[in-house]
BAKOL-735050 format. One record per residue: x, y, z of N, C-alpha, C in turn; residue number from 1. Coordinates in nm, 2 decimals. Layout:
N
+--------+---------+--------+---------+----------+--------+--------+---------+--------+-----+
! n.east ! n.north !   n.up ! ca.east ! ca.north !  ca.up ! c.east ! c.north !   c.up !   k !
+--------+---------+--------+---------+----------+--------+--------+---------+--------+-----+
!      X !       Y !      Z !       X !        Y !      Z !      X !       Y !      Z ! NUM !
...
+--------+---------+--------+---------+----------+--------+--------+---------+--------+-----+
//
This chain:
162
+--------+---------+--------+---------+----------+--------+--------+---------+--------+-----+
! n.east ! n.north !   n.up ! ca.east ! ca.north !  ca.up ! c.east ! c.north !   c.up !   k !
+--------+---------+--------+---------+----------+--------+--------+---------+--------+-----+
!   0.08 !   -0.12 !   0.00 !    0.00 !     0.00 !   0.00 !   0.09 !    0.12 !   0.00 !   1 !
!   0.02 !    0.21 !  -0.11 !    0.13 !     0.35 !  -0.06 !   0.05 !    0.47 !  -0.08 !   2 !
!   0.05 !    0.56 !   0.03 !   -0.01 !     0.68 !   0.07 !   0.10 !    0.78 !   0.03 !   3 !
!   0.03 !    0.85 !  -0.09 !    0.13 !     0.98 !  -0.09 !   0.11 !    1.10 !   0.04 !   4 !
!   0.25 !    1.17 !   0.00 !    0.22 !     1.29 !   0.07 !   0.10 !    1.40 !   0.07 !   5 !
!   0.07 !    1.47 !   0.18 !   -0.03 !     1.54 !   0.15 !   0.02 !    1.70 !   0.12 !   6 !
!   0.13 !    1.67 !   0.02 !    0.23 !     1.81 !  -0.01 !   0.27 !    1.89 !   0.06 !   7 !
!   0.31 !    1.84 !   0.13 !    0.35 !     1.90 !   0.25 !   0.58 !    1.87 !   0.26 !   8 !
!   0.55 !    1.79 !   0.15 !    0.70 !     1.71 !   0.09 !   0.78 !    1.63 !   0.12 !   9 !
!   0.69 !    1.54 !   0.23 !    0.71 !     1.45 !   0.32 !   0.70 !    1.31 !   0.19 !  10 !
!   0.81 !    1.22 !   0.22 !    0.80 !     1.12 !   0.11 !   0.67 !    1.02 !   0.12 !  11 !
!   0.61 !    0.96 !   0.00 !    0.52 !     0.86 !   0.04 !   0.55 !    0.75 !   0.12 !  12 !
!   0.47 !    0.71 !   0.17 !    0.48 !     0.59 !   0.28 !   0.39 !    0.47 !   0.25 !  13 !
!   0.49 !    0.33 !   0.22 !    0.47 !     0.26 !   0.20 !   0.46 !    0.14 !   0.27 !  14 !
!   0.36 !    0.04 !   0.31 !    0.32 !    -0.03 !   0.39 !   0.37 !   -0.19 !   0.33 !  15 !
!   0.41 !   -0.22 !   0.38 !    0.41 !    -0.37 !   0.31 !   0.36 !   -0.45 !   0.42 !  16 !
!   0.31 !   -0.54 !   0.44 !    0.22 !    -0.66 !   0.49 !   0.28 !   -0.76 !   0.50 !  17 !
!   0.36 !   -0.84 !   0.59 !    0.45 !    -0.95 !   0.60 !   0.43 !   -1.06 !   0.62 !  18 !
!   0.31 !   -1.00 !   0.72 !    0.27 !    -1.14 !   0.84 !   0.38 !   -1.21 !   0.85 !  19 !
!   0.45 !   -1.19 !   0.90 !    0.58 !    -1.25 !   0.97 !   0.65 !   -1.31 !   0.88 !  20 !
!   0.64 !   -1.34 !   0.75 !    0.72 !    -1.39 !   0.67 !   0.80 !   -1.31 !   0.60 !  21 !
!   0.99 !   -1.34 !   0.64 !    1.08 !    -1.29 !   0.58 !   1.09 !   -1.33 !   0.43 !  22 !
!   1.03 !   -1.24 !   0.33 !    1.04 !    -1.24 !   0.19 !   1.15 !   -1.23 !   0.11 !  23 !
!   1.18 !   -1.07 !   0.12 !    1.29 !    -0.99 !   0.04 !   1.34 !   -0.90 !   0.13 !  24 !
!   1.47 !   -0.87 !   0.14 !    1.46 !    -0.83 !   0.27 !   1.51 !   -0.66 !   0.15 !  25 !
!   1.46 !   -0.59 !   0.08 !    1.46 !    -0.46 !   0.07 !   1.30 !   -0.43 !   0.07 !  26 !
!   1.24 !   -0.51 !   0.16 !    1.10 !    -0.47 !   0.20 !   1.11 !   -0.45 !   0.35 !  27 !
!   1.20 !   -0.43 !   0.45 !    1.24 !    -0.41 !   0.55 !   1.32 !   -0.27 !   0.57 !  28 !
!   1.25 !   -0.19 !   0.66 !    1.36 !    -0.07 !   0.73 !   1.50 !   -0.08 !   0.77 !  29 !
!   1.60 !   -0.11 !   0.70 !    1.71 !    -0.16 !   0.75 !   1.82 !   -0.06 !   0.68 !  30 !
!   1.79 !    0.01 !   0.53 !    1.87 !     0.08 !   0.45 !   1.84 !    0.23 !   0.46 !  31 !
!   1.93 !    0.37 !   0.52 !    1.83 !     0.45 !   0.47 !   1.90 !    0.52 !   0.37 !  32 !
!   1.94 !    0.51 !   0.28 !    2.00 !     0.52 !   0.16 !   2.07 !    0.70 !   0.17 !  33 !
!   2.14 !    0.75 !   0.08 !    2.21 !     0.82 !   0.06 !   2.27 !    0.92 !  -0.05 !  34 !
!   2.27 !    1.05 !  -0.05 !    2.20 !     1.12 !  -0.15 !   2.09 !    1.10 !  -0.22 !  35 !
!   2.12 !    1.07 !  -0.36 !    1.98 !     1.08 !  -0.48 !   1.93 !    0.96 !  -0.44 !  36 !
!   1.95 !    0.84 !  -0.31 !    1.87 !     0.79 !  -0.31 !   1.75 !    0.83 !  -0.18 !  37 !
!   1.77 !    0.91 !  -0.14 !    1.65 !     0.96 !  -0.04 !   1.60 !    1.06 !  -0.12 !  38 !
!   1.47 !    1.09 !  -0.05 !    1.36 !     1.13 !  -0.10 !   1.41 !    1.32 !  -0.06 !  39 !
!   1.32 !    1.36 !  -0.16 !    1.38 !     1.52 !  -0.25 !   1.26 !    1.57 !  -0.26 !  40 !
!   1.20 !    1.64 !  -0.19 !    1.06 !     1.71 !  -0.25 !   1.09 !    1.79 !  -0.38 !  41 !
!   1.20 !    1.84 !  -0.41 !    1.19 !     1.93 !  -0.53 !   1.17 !    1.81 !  -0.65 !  42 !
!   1.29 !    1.71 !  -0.63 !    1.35 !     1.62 !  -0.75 !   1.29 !    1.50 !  -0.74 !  43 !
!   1.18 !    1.42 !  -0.63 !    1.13 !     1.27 !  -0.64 !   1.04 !    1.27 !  -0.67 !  44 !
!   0.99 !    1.17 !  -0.73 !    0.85 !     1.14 !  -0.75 !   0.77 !    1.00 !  -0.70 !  45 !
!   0.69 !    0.97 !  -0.70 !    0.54 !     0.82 !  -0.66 !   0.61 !    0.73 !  -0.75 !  46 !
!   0.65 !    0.78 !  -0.92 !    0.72 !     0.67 !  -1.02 !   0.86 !    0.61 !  -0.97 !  47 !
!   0.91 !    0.71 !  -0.91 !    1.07 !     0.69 !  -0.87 !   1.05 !    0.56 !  -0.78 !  48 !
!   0.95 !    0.59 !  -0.69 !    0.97 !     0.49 !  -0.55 !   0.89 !    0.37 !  -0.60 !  49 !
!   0.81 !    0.33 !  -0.75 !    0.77 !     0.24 !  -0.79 !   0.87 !    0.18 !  -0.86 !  50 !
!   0.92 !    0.27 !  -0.91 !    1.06 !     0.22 !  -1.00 !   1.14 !    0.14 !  -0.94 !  51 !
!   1.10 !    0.18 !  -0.82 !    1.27 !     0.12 !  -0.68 !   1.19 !    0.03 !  -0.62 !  52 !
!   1.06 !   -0.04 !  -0.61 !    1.06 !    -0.14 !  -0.55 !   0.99 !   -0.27 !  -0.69 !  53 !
!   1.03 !   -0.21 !  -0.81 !    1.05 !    -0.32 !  -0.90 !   1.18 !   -0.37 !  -0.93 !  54 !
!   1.25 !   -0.26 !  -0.91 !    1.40 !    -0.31 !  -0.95 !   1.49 !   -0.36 !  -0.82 !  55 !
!   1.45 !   -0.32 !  -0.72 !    1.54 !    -0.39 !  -0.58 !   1.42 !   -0.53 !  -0.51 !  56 !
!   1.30 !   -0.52 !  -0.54 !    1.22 !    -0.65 !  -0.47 !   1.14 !   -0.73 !  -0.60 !  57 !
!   1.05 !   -0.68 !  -0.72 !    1.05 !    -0.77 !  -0.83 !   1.17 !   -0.75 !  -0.92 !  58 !
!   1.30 !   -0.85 !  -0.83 !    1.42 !    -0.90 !  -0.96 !   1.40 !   -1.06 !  -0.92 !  59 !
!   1.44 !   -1.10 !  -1.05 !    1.48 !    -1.25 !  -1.04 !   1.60 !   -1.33 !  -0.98 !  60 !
!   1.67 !   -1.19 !  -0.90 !    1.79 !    -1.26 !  -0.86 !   1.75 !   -1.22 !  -0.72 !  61 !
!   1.65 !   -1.21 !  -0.64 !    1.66 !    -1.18 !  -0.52 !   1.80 !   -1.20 !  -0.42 !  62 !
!   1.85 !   -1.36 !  -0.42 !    1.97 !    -1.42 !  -0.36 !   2.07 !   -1.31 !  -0.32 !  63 !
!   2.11 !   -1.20 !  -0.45 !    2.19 !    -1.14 !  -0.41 !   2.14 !   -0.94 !  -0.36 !  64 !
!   2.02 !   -1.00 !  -0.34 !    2.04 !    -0.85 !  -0.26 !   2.01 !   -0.84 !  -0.12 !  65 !
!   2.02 !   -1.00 !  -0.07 !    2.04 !    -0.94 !   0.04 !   2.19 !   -0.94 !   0.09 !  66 !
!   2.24 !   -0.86 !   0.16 !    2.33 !    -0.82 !   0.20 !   2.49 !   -0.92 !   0.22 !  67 !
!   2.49 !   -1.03 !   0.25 !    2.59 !    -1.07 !   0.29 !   2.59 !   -1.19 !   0.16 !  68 !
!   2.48 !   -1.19 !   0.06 !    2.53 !    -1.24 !  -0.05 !   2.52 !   -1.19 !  -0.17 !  69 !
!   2.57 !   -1.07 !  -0.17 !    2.58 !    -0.98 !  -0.29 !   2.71 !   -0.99 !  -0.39 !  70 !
!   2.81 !   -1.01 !  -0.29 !    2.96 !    -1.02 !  -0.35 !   2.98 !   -1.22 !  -0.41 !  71 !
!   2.82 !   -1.32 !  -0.40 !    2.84 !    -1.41 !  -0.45 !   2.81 !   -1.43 !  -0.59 !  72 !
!   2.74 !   -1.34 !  -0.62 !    2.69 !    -1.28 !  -0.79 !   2.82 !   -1.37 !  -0.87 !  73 !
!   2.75 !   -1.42 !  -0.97 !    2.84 !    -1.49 !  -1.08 !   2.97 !   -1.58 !  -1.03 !  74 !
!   2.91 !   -1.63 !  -0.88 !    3.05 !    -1.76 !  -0.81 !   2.96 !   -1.90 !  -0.82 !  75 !
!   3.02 !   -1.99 !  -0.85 !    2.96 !    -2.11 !  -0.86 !   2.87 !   -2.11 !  -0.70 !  76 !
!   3.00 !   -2.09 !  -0.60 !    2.85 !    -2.06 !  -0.48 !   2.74 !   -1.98 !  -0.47 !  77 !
!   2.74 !   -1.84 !  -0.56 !    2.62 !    -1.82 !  -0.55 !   2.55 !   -1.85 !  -0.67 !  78 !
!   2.58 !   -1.94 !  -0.74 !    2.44 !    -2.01 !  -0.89 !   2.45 !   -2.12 !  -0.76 !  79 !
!   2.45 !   -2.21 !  -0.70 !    2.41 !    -2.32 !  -0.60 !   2.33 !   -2.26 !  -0.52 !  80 !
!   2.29 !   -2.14 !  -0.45 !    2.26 !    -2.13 !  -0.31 !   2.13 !   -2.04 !  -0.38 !  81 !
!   2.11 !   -1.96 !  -0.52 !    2.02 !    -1.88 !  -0.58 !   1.87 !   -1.96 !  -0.61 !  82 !
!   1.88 !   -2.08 !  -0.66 !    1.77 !    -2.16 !  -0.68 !   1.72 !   -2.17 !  -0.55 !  83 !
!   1.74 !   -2.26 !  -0.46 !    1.68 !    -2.25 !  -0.35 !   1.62 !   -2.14 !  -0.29 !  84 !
!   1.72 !   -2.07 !  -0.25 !    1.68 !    -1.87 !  -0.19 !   1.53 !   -1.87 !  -0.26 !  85 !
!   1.56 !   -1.85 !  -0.39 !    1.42 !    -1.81 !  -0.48 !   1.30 !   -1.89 !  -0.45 !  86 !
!   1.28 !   -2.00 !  -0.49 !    1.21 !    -2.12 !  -0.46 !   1.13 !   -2.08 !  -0.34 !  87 !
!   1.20 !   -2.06 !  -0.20 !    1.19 !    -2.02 !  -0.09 !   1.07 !   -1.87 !  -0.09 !  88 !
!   1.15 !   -1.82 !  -0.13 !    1.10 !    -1.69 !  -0.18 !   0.93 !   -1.70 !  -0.21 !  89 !
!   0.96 !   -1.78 !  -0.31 !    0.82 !    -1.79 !  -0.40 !   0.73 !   -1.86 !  -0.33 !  90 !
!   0.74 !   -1.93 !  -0.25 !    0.68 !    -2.05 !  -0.16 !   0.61 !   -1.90 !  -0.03 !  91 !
!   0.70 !   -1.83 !   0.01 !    0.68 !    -1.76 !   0.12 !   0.58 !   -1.64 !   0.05 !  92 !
!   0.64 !   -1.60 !  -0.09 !    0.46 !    -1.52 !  -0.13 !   0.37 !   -1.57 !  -0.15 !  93 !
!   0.39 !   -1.69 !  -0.21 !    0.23 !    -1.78 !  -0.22 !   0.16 !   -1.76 !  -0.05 !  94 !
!   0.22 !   -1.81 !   0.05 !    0.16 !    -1.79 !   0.16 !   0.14 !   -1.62 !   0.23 !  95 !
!   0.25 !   -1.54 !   0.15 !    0.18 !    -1.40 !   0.21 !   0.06 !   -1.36 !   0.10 !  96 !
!   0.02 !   -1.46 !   0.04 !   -0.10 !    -1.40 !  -0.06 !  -0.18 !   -1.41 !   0.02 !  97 !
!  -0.17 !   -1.59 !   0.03 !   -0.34 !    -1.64 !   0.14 !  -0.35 !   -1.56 !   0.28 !  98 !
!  -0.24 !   -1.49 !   0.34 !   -0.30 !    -1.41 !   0.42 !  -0.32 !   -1.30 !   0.42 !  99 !
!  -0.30 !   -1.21 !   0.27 !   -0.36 !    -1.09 !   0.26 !  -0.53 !   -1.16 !   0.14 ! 100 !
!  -0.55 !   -1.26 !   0.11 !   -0.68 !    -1.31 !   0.06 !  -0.74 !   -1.31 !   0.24 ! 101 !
!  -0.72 !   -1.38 !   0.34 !   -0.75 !    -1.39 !   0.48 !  -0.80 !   -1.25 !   0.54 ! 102 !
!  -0.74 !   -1.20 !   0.49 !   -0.71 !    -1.05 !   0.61 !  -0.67 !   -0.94 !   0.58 ! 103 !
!  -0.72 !   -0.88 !   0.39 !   -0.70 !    -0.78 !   0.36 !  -0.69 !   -0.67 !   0.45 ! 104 !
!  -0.64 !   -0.59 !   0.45 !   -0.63 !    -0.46 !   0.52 !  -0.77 !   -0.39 !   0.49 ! 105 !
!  -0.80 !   -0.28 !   0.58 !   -0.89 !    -0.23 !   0.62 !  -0.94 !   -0.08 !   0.50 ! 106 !
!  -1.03 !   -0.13 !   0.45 !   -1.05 !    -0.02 !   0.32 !  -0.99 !   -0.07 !   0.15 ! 107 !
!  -0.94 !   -0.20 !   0.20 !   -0.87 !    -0.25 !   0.10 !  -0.96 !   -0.41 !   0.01 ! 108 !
!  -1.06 !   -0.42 !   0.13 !   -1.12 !    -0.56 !   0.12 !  -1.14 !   -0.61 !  -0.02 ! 109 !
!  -1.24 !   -0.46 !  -0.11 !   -1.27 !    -0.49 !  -0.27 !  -1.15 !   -0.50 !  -0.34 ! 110 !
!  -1.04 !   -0.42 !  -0.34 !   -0.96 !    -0.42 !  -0.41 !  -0.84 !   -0.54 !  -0.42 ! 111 !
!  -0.85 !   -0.60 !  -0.29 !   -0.77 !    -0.72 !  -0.28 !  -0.88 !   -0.83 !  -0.36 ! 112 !
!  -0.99 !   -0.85 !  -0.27 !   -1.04 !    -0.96 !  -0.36 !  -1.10 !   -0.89 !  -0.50 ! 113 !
!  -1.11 !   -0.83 !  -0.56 !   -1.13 !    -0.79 !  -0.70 !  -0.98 !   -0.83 !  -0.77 ! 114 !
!  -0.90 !   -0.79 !  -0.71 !   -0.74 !    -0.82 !  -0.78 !  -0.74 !   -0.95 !  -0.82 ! 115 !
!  -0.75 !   -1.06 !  -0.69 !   -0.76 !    -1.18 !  -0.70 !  -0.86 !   -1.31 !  -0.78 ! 116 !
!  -0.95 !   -1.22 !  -0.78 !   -1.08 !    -1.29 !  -0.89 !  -1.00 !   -1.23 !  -1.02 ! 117 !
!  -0.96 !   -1.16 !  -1.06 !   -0.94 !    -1.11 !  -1.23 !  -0.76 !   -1.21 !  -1.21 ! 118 !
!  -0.68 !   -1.19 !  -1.12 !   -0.58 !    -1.25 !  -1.15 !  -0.52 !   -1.37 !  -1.07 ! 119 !
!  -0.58 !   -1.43 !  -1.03 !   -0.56 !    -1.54 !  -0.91 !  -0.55 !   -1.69 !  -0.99 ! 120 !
!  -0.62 !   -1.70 !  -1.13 !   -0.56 !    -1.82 !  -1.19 !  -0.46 !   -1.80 !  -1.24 ! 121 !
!  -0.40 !   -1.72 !  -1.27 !   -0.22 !    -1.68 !  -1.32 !  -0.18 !   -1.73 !  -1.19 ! 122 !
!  -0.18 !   -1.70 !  -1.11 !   -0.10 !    -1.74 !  -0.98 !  -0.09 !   -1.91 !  -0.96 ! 123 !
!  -0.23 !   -1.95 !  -1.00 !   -0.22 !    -2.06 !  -0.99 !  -0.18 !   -2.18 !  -1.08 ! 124 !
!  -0.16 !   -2.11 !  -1.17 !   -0.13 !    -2.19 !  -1.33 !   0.04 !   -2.18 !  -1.31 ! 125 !
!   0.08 !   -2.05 !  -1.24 !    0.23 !    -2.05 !  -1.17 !   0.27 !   -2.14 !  -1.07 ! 126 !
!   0.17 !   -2.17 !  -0.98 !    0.18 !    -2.30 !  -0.93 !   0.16 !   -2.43 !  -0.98 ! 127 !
!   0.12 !   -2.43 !  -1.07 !    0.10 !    -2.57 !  -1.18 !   0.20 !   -2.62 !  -1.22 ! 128 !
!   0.32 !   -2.50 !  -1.25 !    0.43 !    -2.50 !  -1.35 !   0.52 !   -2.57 !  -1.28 ! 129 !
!   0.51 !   -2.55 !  -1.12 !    0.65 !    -2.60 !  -1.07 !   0.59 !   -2.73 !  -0.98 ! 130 !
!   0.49 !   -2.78 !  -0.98 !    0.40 !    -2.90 !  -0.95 !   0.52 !   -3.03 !  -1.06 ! 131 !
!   0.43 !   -3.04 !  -1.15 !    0.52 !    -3.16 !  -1.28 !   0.67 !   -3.19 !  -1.21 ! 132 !
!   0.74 !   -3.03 !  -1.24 !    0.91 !    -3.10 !  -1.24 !   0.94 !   -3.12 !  -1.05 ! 133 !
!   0.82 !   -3.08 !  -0.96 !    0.88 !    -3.04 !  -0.86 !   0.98 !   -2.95 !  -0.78 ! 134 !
!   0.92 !   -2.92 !  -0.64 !    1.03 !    -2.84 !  -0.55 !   1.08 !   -2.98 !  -0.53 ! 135 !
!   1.18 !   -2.90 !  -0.46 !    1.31 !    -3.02 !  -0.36 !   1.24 !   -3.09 !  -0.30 ! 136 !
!   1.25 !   -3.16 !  -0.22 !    1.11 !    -3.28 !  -0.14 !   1.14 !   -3.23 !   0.01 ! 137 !
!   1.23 !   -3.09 !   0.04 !    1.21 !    -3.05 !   0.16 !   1.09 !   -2.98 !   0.15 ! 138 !
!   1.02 !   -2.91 !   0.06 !    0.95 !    -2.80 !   0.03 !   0.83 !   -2.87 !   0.01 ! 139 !
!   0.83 !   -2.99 !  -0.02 !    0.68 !    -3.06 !  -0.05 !   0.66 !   -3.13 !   0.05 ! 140 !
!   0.76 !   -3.19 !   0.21 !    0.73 !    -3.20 !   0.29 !   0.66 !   -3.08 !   0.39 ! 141 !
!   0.71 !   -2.94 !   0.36 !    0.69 !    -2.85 !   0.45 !   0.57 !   -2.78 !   0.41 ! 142 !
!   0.51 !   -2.80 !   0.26 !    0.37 !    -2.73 !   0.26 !   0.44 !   -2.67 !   0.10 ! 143 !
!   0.47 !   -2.75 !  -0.01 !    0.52 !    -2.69 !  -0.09 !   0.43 !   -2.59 !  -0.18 ! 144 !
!   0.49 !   -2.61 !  -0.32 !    0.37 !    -2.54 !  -0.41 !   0.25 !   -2.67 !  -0.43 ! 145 !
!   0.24 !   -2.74 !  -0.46 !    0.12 !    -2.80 !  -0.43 !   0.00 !   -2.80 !  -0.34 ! 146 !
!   0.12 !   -2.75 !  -0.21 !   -0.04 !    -2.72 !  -0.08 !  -0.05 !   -2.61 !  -0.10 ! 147 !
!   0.00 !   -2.47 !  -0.15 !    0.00 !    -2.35 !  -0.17 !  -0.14 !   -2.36 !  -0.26 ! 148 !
!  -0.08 !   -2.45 !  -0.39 !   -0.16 !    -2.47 !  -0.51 !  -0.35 !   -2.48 !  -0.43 ! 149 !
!  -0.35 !   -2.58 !  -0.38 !   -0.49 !    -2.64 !  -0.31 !  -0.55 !   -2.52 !  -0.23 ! 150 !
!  -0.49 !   -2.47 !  -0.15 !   -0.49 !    -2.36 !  -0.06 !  -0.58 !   -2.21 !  -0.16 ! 151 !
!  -0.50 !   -2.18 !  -0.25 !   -0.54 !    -2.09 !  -0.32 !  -0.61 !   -2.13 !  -0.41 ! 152 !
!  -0.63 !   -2.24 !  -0.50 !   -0.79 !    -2.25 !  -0.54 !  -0.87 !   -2.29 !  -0.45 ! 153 !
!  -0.90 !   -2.32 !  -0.32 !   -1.03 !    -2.31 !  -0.20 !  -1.04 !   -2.16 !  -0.18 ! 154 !
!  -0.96 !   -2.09 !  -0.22 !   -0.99 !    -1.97 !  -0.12 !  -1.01 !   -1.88 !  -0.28 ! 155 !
!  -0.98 !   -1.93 !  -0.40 !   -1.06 !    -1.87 !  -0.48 !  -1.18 !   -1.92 !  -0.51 ! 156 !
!  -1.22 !   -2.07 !  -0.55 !   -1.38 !    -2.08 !  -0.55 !  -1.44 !   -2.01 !  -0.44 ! 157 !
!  -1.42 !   -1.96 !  -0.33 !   -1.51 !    -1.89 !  -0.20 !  -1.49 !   -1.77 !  -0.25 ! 158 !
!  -1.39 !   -1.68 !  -0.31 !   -1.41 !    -1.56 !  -0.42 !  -1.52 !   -1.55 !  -0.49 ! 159 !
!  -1.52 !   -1.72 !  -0.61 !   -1.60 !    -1.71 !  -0.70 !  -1.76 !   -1.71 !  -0.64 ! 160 !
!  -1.79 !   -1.78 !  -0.55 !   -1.90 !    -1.82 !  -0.48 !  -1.96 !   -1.70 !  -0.43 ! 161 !
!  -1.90 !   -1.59 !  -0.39 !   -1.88 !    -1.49 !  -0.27 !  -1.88 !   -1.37 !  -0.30 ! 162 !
+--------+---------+--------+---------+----------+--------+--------+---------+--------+-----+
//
């Protein structure tokens, strides 16, 4: 969720929703960045700060941004330890989906489930894809994409029903 300022040139404020699951960690207050990357009432914009959480939290290399494996980029240790990380990753948004489907935020209820009726079989047909070849059999012991898979179509037919 992001509330712009009320021009007053205070940067927008961005909410992310975790429910306790460590995702990506440039979704966490941990960085507060440094010249042109802090916020500029003359020079920033709402595009700038969208721009910056497509390119630092939707990348396909997550593995390396977070911090202590950044310098593994292009080492045979970090192509071994990137699959997994991600895998992980993706496993941990499937489940922060079903609990923002659970427990949309307040003022948000239509817009989450409207999202998810128009796009919620892509999600799931993304879960299809990695069903066939399979996760690792730790991840299908622990609730892999299959239970994610099950999970999210019950909680979309109660969409469709609903």
């Amino acid at each position: 969720m992001v509330q712009c300022p009320g021009g007053d040139g205070e940067p927008p404020l961005v909410n992310y929703r975790s429910f306790g699951l460590h995702v990506n960690p440039n979704l966490y207050p941990s960085f507060g960045g440094q010249g042109v990357e802090l916020w500029s009432p003359e020079a920033s914009s709402v595009l700038q700060v969208v721009v910056s959480i497509q390119g630092l939290v939707l990348t396909a290399q997550l593995y390396y941004n977070e911090p202590a494996y950044g310098a593994q980029a292009g080492t045979p240790m970090g192509r071994r330890n990137e699959l997994p990380y991600s895998e992980n990753a993706y496993l941990l948004t499937l489940q922060t989906m079903l609990h923002l489907l659970r427990r949309p935020p307040a003022g948000f209820e239509e817009l989450v489930t409207g999202h998810f009726r128009r796009r919620g079989q892509h999600v799931l047909r993304a879960c299809e894809s990695y069903i066939p070849g399979g996760l690792p059999r730790r991840h299908a012991r622990r609730g892999g994409a299959r239970h994610g898979w099950e999970q999210g179509a019950a909680v979309l037919d109660r969409l469709d029903s609903g």
